[in-house]
N, C-alpha and C positions, 0 to 999 in steps of 0.2 A: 522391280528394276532399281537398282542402285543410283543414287544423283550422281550428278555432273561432279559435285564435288569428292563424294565421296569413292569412286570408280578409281583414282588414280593413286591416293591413299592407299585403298584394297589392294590395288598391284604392289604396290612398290613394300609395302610389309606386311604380304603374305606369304613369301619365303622365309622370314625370320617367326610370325604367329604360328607360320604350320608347323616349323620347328620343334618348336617349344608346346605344340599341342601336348604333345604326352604327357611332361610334367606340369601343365596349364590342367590340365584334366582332373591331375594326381589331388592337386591343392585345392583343384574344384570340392571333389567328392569329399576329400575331408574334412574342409569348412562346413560343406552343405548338411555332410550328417553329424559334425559337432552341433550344428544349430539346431540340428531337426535332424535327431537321430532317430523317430517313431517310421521317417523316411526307409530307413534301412532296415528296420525291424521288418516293417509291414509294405513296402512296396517294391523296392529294388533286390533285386537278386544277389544274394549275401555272396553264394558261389563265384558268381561272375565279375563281384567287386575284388573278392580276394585273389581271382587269376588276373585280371587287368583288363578280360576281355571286355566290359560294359565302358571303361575309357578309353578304350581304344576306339569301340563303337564311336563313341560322342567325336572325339577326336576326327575320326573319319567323314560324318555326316558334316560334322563345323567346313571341315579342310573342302569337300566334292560342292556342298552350297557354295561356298565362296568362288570356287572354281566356275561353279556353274553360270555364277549370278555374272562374271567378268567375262566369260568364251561364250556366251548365248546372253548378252542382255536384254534379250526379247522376249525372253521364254523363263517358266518355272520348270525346275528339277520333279514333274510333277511324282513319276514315279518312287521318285525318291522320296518324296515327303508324304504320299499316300503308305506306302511302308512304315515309315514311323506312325503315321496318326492313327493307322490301324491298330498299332501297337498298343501305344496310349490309350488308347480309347476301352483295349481290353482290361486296360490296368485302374480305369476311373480317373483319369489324368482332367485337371480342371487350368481353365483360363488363370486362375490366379496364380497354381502353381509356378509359371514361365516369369512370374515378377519375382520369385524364390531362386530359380534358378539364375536369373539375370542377377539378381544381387552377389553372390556368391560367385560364378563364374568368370567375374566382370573384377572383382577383386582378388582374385584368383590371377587373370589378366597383368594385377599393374602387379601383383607380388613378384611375378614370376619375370618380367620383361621391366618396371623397372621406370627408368624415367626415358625409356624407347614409348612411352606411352604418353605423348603429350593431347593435349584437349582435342585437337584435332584427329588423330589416331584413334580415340576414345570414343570421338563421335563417329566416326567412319564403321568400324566395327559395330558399335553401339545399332546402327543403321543396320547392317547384316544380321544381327541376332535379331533384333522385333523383325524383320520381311522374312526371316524362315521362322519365328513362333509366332507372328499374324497367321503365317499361311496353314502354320499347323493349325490352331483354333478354329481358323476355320475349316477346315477339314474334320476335326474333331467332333465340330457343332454340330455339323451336316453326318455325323455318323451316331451320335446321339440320335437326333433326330427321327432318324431313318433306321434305328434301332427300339423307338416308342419309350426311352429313357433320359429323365432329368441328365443334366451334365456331371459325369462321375460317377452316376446312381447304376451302372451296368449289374448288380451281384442281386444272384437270387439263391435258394437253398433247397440244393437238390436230394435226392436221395438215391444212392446204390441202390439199382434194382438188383443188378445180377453182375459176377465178379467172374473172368474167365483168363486162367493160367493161358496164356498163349504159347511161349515159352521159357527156359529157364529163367530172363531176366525178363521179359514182357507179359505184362497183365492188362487184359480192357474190361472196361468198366463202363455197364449203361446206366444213363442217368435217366431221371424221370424226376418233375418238380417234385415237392415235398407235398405242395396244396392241393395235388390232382390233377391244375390246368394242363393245359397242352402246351408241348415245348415249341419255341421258336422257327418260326422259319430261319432256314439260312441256304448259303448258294455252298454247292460242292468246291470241297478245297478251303474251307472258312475253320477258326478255330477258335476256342472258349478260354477265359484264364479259368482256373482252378486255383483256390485259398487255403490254406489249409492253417491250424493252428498248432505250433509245433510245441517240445518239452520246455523249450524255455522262455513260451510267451510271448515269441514271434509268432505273426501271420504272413508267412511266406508263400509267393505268386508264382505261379508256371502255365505257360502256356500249353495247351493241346488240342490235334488238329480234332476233328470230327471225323469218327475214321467208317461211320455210314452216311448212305443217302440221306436228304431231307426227305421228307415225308412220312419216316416212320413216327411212329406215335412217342419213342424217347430218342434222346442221343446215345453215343457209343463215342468215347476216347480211350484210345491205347497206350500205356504207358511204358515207356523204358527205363529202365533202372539204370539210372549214370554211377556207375561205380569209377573208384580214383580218388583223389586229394585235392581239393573237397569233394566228400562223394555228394550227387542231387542230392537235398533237404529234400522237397517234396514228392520225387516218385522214389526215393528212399521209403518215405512216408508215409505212401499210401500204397506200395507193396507188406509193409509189413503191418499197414494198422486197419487200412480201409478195405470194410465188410459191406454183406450186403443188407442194408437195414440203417446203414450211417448215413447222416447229413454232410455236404459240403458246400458252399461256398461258391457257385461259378456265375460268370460272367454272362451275358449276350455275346451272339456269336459277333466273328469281326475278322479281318483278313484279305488281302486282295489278290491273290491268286487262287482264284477261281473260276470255272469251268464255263467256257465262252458258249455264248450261243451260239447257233447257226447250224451247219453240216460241215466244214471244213476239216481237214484231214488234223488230227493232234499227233502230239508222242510227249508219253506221260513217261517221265524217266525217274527214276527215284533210287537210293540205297539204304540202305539197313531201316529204320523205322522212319526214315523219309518216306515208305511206301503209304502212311496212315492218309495223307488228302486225297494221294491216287484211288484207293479204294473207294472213298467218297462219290469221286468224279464216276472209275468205272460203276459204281452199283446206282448211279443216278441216270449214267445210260442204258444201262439193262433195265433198269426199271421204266425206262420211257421208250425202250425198244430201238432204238438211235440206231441208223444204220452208216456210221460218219466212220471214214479210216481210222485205227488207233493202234499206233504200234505199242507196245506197253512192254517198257524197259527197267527190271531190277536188277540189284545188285546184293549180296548178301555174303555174312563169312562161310554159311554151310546149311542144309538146309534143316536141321534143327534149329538155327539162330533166327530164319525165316519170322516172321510175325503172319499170323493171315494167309499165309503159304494156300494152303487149300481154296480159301474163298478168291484169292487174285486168279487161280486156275480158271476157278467156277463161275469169275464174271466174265473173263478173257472170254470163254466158252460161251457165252450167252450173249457177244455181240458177234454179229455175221461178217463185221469187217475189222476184228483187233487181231491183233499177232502178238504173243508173247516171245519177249528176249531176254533170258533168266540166264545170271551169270550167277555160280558163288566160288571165291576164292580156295573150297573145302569143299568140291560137290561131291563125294563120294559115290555114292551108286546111284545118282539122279537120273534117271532116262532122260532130260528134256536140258537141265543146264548145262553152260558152259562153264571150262576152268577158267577160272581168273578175274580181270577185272570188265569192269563194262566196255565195251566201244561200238559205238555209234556211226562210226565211219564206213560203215559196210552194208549200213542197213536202206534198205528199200523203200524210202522216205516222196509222198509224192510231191508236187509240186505247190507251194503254200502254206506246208505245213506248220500250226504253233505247236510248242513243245510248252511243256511246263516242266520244272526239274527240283528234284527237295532230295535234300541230305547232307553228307557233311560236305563242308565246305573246297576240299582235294577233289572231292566226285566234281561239285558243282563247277570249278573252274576245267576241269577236263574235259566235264561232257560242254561245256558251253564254247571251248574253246572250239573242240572236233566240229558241231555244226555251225559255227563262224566259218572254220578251214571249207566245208563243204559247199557252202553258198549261203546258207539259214542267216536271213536278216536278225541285227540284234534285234531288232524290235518285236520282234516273233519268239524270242526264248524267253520266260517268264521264271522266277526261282524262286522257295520259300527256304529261307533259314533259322533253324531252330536254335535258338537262342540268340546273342548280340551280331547284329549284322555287320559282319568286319568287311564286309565288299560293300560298301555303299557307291554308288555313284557310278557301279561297274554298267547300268542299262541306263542312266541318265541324257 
């Protein structure tokens, strides 16, 4: 909760600070990696620094906390900030880094704004940045923790077991450790970073969902090849280099869209390789015989582009109470999709139901919007986005 003193400060130059985020952001990132440039090699997403999307990110999470902490000073943005630390957490992110980030961001700050930044100003914010990286660390800590890993220490090296073409640009890859142990528990819908070490001596980080059930004896991530300017570094990567018999680099799993207990009715909605946590969720219900409603909602350009096509049939089938709703843009002779895009407006939803939603960001705000239109409490639509979260604060 923000002080007495510093609450009315925050209002009155926060339309001028959220302003100026974007190029606040810009000045950030390139002090930060003049200083500590091993930052950019080996932890921040080179792709995502060059489109803008990672300052935009920041920018949005800074602007919805402030927001948050001034229109609810009673409450923390928790979802919000569990999102990020999940984040971090896969990346090895350490307590100390956030005094790195403070210094840099914070001078960033007076370059850009100037002498609108008087001592008082300075503390007021000063106060917003440590009460949303308090909250992260601790959130962090407890995800360590509860991961059986020192702070940062998440990367173990695993081994391709087995390499399978899914389609033309998606390949999955089971992992299994290097040392023989048995891979980690995780909950459905949870995802691992992957390291990889590229030609010029960076070690660049991606994240990827777990696109099987826990329980099996390895893991399974799916990869998509991000084609465009910049094309993905890493499943560029590890489509063209990663064999079966190679070592990599991944994380402890981590992630907070995942697959609720209990028996209440879901609808798992997902597009183009947004499908990989869904798969997760579906083959942890088949596997445990689940007889809980689940309508199961994809979207795809055609069904060559499909990933997993056959096995989301084959779990659909193997729960008594799921329904598949298979849209692609391109279906050609599909007996079972529809043309076009997803909608959710129509569908037979019962009373209660949590949705969970993964893909690109166009999907996520349509379908999220259509079951708002319908009656579907925000609190009950859950979303994972792959890559920088430019909706932050949107379920807060």
């Amino acid at each position: 909760m923000l002080s007495e003193q510093a609450a009315p400060v925050i209002r009155a130059t926060l339309p001028a600070v959220g302003g100026a985020l974007d190029e606040i952001t810009e000045r950030f990132y390139a002090r930060l990696f003049a200083a500590h440039p091993e930052l950019l090699r080996d932890v921040f997403n080179r792709g995502n620094q060059a489109n803008g999307e990672q300052r935009k990110a920041l920018a949005g999470s800074i602007a919805a906390f402030a927001v948050a902490l001034l229109d609810h000073p009673g409450t923390r943005p928790d979802l919000m900030l569990s999102r990020i630390a999940h984040k971090h957490a896969s990346l090895g992110v350490t307590a100390e880094q956030y005094k790195t980030v403070h210094e840099h961001l914070f001078a960033a700050i007076v370059e850009v704004l100037g002498d609108a930044v008087t001592p008082e100003v300075a503390q007021a914010w000063d106060e917003v940045y440590w009460l949303m990286a308090n909250a992260l660390i601790a959130v962090e800590a407890r995800l360590y923790q509860e991961a059986g890993v020192a702070e940062g220490e998440v990367w173990r090296p695993m081994e391709i077991a087995e390499r399978r073409e899914e389609t033309a640009d998606t390949v999955s890859f089971v992992l299994r450790h290097a040392d023989g142990t048995p891979t980690a528990a995780f909950r459905p819908g949870q995802y691992v970073s992957v390291q990889v070490a590229l030609p010029d001596g960076a070690r660049q980080i991606r994240q990827y969902s777990l696109s099987a059930a826990p329980g099996h004896p390895q893991w399974r991530i799916t990869v998509k090849r991000v084609d465009g300017d910049p094309a993905g570094e890493v499943s560029s990567w590890l489509h063209a280099h990663a064999r079966v018999g190679d070592t990599v680099d991944v994380s402890a799993p981590f992630g907070d869209l995942v697959l609720p207990e209990g028996d209440g009715p879901l609808l798992l909605a997902s597009a183009g390789i947004g499908s990989t946590p869904m798969l997760a969720m579906l083959d942890h219900l088949a596997a445990t015989g689940s007889t809980r409603p689940v309508a199961v909602v994809h979207a795809d350009r055609s069904p060559a582009s499909h990933a997993h096509a056959a096995e989301l049939h084959r779990l659909v089938e193997a729960l008594p109470q799921a329904v598949l709703h298979l849209w692609y843009e391109e279906p050609g002779e599909d007996p079972v999709a529809l043309p076009g895009r997803a909608d959710v407006t129509a569908l037979d939803l019962p009373e209660g139901t949590t949705a969970y939603l993964c893909g690109p960001l166009p999907f996520l705000r349509t379908v999220r919007g259509d079951l708002l239109g319908r009656g579907t409490a925000a609190a009950d639509i859950h979303y994972e986005v792959f890559g920088p979260d430019l909706w932050l604060g949107a379920e807060s």
